[in-house]
C-alpha positions as CSV (number, residue, x, y, z in Angstrom):
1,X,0.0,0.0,0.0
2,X,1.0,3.6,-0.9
3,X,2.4,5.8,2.2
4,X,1.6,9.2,3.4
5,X,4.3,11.5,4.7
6,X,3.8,14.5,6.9
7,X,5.2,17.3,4.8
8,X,7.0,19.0,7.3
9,X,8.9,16.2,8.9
10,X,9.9,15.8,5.1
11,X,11.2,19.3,5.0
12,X,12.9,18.7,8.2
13,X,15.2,15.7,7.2
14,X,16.0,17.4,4.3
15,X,17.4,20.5,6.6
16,X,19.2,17.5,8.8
17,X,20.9,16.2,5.2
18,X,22.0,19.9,3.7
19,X,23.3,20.9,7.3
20,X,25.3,18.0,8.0
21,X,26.3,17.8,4.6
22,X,27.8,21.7,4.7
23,X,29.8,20.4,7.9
24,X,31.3,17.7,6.3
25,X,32.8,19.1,3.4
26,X,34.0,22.4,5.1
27,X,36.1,19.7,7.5
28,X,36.9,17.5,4.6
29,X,38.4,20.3,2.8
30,X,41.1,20.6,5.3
31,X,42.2,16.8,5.2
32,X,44.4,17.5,2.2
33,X,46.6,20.3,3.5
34,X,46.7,18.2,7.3
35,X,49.0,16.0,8.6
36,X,49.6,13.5,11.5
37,X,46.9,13.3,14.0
38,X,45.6,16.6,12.9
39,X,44.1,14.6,9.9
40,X,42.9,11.4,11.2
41,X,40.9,13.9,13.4
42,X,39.2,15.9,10.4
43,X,38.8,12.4,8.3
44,X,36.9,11.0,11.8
45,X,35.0,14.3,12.3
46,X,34.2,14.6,8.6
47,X,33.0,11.1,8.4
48,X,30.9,10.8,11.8
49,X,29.3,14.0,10.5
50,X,28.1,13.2,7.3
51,X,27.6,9.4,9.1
52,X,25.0,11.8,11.5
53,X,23.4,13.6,8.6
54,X,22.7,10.8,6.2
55,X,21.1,8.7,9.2
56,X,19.3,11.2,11.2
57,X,17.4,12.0,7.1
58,X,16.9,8.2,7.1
59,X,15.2,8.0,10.7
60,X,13.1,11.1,10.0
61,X,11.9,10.4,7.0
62,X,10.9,6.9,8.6
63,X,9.3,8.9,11.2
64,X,7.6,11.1,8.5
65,X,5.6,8.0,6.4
66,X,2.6,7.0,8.2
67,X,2.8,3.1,8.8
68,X,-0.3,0.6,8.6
69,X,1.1,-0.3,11.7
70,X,3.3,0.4,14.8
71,X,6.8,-0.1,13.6
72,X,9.3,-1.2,16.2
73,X,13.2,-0.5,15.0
74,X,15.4,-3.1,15.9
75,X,18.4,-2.3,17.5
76,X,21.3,-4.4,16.0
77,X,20.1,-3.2,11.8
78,X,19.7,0.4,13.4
79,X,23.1,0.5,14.5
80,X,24.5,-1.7,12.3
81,X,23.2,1.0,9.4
82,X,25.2,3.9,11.4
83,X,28.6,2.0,11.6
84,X,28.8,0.9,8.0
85,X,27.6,4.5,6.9
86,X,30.8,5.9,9.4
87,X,33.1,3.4,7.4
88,X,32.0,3.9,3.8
89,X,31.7,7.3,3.4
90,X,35.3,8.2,5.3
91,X,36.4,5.9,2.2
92,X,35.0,8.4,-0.3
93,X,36.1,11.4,1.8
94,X,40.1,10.0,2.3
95,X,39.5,8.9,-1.5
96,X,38.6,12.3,-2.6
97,X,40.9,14.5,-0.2
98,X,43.7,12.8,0.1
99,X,46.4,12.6,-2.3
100,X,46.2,13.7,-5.9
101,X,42.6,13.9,-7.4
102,X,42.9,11.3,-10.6
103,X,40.0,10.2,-12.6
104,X,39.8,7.2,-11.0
105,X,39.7,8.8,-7.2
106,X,36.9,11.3,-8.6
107,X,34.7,8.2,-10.6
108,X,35.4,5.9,-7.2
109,X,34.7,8.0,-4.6
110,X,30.5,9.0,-5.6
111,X,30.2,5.4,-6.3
112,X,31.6,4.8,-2.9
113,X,30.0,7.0,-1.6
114,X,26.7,6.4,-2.8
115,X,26.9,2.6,-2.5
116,X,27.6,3.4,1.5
117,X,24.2,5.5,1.5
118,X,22.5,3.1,-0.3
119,X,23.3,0.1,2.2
120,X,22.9,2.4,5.0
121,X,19.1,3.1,3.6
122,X,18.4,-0.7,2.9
123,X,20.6,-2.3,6.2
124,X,17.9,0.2,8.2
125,X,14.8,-0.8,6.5
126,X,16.1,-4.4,7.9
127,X,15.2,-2.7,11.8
128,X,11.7,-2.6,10.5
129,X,11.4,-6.5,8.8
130,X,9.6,-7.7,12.1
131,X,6.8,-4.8,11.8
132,X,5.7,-5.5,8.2
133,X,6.4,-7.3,5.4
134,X,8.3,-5.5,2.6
135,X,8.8,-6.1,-1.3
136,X,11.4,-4.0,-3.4
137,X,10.3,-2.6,-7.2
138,X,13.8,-3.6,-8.5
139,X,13.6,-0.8,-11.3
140,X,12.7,2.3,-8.4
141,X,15.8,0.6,-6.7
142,X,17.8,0.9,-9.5
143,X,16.7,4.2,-9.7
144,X,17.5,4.9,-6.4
145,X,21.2,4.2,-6.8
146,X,21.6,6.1,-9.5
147,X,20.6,8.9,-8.2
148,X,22.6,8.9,-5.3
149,X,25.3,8.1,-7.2
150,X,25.0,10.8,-9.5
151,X,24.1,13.4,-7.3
152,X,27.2,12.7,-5.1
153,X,29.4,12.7,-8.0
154,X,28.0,16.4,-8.7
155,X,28.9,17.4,-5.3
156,X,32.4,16.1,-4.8
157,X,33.2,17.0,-7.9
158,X,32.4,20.8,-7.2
159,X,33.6,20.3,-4.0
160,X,37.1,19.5,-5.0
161,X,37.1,21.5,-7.8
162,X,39.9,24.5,-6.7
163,X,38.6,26.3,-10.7
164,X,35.0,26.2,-11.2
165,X,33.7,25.5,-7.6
166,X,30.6,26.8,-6.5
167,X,29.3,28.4,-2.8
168,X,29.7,25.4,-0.5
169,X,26.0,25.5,0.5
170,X,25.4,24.5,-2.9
171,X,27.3,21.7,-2.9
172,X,26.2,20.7,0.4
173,X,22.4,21.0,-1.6
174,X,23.5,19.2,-3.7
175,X,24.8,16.5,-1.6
176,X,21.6,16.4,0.3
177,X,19.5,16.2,-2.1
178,X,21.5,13.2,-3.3
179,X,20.6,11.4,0.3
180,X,17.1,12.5,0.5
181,X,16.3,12.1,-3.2
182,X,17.5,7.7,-2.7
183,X,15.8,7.5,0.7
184,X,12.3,8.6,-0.9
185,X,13.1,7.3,-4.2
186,X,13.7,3.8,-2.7
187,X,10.3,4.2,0.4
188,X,8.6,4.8,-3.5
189,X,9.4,1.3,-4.4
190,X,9.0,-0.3,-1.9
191,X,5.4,-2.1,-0.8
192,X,4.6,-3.0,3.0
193,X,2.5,-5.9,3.9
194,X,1.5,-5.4,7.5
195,X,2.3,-9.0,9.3
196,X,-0.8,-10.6,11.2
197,X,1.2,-10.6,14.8
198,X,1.7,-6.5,14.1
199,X,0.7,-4.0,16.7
200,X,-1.9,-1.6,15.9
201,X,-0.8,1.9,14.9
202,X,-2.3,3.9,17.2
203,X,-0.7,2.1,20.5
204,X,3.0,4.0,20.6
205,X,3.5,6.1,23.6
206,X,5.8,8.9,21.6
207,X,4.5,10.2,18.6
208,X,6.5,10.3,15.3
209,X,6.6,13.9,15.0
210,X,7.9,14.3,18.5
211,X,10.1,11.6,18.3
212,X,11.6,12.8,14.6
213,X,12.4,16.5,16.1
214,X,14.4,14.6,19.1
215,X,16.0,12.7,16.3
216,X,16.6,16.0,14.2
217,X,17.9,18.4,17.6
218,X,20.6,15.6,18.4
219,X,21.8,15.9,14.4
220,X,22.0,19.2,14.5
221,X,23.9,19.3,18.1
222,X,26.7,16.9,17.0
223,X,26.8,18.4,13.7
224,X,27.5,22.0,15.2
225,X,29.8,20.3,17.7
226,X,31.8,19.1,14.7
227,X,31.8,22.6,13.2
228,X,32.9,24.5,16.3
229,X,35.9,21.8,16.9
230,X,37.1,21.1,13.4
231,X,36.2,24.3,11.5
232,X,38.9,27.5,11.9
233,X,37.8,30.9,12.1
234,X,38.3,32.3,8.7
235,X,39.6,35.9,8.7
236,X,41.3,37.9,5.9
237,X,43.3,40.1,8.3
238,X,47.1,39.3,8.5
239,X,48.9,39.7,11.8
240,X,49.4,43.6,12.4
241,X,53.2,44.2,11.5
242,X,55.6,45.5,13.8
243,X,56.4,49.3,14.1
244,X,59.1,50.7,12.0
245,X,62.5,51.9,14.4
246,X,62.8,55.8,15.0
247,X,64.1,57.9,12.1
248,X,67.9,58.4,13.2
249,X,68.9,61.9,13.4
250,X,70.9,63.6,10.8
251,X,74.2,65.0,11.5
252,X,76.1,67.1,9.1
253,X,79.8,68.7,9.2
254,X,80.4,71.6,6.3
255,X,83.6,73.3,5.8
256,X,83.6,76.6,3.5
257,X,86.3,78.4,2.0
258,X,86.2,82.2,0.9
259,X,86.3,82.5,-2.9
260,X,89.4,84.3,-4.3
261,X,88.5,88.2,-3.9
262,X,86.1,87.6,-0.9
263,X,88.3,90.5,0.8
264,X,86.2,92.8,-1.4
265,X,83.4,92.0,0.7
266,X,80.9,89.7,-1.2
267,X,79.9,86.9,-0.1
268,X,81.3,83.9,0.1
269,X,80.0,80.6,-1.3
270,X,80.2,77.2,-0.1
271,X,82.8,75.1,-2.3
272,X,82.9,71.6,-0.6
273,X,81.5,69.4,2.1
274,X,84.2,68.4,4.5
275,X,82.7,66.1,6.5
276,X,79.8,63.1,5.1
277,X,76.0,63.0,6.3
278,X,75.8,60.4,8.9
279,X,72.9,58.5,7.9
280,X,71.8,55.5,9.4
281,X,70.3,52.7,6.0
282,X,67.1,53.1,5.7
283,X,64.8,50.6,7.6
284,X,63.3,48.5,5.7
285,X,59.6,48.4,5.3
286,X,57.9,45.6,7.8
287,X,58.2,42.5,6.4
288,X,55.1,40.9,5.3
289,X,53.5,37.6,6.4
290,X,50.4,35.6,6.2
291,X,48.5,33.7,9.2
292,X,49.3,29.9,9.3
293,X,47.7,27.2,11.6
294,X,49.8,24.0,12.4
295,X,48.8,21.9,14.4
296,X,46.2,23.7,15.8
297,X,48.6,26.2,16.9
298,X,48.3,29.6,15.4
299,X,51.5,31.7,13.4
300,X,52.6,33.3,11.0
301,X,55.2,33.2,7.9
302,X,57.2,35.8,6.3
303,X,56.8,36.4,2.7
304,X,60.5,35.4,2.0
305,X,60.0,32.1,3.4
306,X,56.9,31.0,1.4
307,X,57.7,29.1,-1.7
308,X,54.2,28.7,-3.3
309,X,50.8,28.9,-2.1
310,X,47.9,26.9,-3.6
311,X,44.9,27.2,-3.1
312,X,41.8,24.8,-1.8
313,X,38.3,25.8,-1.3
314,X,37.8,29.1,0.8
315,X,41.3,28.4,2.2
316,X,44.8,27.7,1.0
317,X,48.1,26.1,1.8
318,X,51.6,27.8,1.8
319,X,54.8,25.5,0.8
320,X,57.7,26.6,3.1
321,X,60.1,24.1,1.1
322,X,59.7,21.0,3.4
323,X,56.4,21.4,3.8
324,X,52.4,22.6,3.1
325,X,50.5,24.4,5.8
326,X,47.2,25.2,6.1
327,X,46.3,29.4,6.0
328,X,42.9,30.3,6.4
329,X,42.6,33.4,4.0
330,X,41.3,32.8,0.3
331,X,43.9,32.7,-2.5
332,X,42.8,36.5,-3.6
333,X,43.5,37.7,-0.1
334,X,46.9,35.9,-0.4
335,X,47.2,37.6,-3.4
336,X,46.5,41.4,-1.7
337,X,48.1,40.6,1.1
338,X,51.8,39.3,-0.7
339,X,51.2,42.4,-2.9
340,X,54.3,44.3,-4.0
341,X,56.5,41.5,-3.0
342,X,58.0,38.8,-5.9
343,X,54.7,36.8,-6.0
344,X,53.1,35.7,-9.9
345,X,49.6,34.1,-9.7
346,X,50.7,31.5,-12.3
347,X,47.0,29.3,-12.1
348,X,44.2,30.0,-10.9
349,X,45.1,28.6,-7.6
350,X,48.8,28.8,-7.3
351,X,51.0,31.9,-6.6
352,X,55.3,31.0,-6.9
353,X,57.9,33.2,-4.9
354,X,59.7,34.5,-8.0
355,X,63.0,34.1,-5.8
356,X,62.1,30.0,-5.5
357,X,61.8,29.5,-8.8
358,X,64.3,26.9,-10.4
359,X,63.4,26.6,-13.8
360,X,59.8,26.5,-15.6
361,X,59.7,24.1,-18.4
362,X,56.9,22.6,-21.0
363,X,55.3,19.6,-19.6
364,X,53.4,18.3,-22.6
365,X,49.9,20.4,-22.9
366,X,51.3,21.8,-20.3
367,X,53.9,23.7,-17.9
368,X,55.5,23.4,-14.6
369,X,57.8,25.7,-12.0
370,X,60.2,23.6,-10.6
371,X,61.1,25.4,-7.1
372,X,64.4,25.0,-5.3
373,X,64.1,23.3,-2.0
374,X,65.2,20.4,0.0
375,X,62.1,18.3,-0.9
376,X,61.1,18.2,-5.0
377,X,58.5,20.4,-5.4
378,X,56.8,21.6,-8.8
379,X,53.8,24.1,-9.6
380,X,51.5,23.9,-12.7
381,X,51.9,26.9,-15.0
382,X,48.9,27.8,-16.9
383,X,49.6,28.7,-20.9
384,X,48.8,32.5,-20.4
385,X,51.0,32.8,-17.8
386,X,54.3,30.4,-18.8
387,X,55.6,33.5,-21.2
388,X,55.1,36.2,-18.7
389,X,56.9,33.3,-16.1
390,X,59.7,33.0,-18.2
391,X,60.3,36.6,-18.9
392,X,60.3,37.6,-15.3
393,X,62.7,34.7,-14.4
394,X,65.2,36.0,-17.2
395,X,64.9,39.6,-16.1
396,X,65.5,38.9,-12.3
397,X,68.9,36.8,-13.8
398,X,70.0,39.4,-15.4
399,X,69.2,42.2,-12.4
400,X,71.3,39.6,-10.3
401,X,74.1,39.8,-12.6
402,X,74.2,43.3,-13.0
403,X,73.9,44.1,-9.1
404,X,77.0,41.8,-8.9
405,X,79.4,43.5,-11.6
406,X,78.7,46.7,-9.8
């Protein structure tokens, strides 16, 4: 027999899908630039959270189809439908964040991941087997997969995509609509026979509503828990820069001597400066830097000391020569802030320290910056930029040179 869903429980696991979904791609979005125990944590907290939002959508939208009967979840499928939903999507999240993104990472991880929401969906309908009979329209299940499949695909691939990628919220829409679209897609095809020992519908002591906003509040707690612990504050301010030393004082020591015929009475000139201006070099302007985070512990880098910066998602990650750390401004406040200094936004998300630069050569279709460093290290060169590259690199050479003839 058909079900009926309350409309707004159905709006409400779709607001438990989106918002857990946001959470877990902002923390997923830091796994790549993390390292140590830093990352396992973001990996856990990304996968627990997006674990939370896919389940809490699947119990309320249970909660929101009115049942022939009073259904009784078992406990063991329940939880059972959690744990495999924790382990299958932190696959797709390490498969996707981790590493370099190849075709096969990006066409693995939606499948991945929407193979884990698919058995998460059917392992709980399992909780419900001793309640009511149930019988599965193999094309609607089809269906089903695909779209979760597809719809995941759409948002990892945005995600992760440091060009052409959306506001996060849509790709957390995206991804939740993914979730909710299988869950209702599959309840669609799915028939329930009500079993001749069930338990009449109106007997429950908690109502469905009640029970799916209980359901929905705990979501939405651990979800915020995992924003507040694994998210950084994003600011575009850099540390303030220390204040310039005192101006020295100028000192000068002048000798004159009376041009011939000064006896006449005019008056004489200066010819010559004796002495020499005591002048203290000029300081230098405050060196620049840019926030870091390592380990959780907040600092800074001078501009001297950054090799490369590249951006991902709202965020980016500076190359010091041994190593990439995560920065919370954008790369276009990088850009502002590095300003005036011997920075070239060479990609879209990449900005070289001219000074680092070994050599940029062709790479077939494309082009790389090899940087000097103890560890290999090598920036893509987009084909606008690989002349202008070039040319700078040749005219700092040549500056070199000519500062050491002199």
């Amino acid at each position: 027999m058909p079900l009926i869903y309350d409309p707004s429980l159905v709006l409400l696991s779709l607001a438990v899908a989106i918002q857990g979904s946001y959470v877990s791609l902002r923390i997923a979005l830091q796994i790549g630039g993390s390292h140590g125990l830093k990352r396992r944590l973001l990996l856990t907290g990304a996968a627990f959270s997006l674990a939370v939002a896919i389940w809490g959508m699947h119990f309320v939208g249970m909660l929101a189809a009115r049942f022939p009967v009073a259904v009784n979840y078992l406990v063991l499928p329940t939880l059972l439908s959690f744990l495999v939903c924790v382990l299958v999507v932190g696959i797709a999240l390490e498969a996707v964040s981790l590493g370099q993104r190849t075709h096969f990472t990006l066409i693995a991880a939606p499948i991945i991941m929407g193979g884990g929401i698919v058995t998460m969906h059917y392992i709980g309908m399992w909780a419900l087997h001793e309640s009511a009979h149930m019988s599965h329209n193999a094309f609607i299940v089809a269906v089903s997969i695909l779209i979760s499949v597809v719809a995941s695909a759409v948002a990892l691939w945005l995600t992760f995509d440091n060009v052409r990628r959306p506001s996060l919220f849509i790709c957390a829409t995206l991804l939740g609509l993914a979730i909710s679209g299988m869950h209702y897609t599959a309840m669609a095809g799915t028939t329930f026979y009500p079993l001749p020992t069930a338990i009449s519908p109106n007997s429950p002591a908690v109502s469905p509503a009640l029970l799916a906003i209980v359901v929905a509040v705990v979501a939405f707690a651990l979800s915020g828990v995992f924003l507040l612990t694994f998210v950084p504050e994003q600011s575009s301010k850099a540390p303030k820069p220390a204040a310039a030393p005192p101006t020295p004082q100028v000192e000068l020591s002048l000798s004159t001597e009376a041009i011939p015929g000064s006896e006449t009475g005019e008056e004489p000139r200066v010819e010559s400066i004796a002495g020499v201006i005591a002048l203290a070099p000029s300081p230098p302007l405050a060196a620049k830097t840019l926030p870091i985070e390592r380990e959780g512990v907040k600092r800074s880098i001078r501009a001297e000391h950054i090799f490369a910066v590249h951006a991902d998602a709202h965020y980016t990650f500076v190359f010091d020569g041994v190593d990439s750390i995560f920065c919370p401004l954008s790369i276009g406040e990088v850009e502002e802030q590095l300003a005036g200094e011997a920075f070239l936004r060479v990609h879209r998300s990449h900005l070289v320290n001219l000074d680092h630069v070994k050599c940029v050569r062709r790479a077939g279709d494309n082009a790389i910056a090899e940087l000097i460093g103890s560890q290999p290290h090598t920036v893509p060169v987009s084909r606008t930029k690989f002349n202008e590259l070039r040319a700078l690199l040749k005219e700092r050479a040549f500056r070199v040179g000519d500062e050491l003839r002199a």
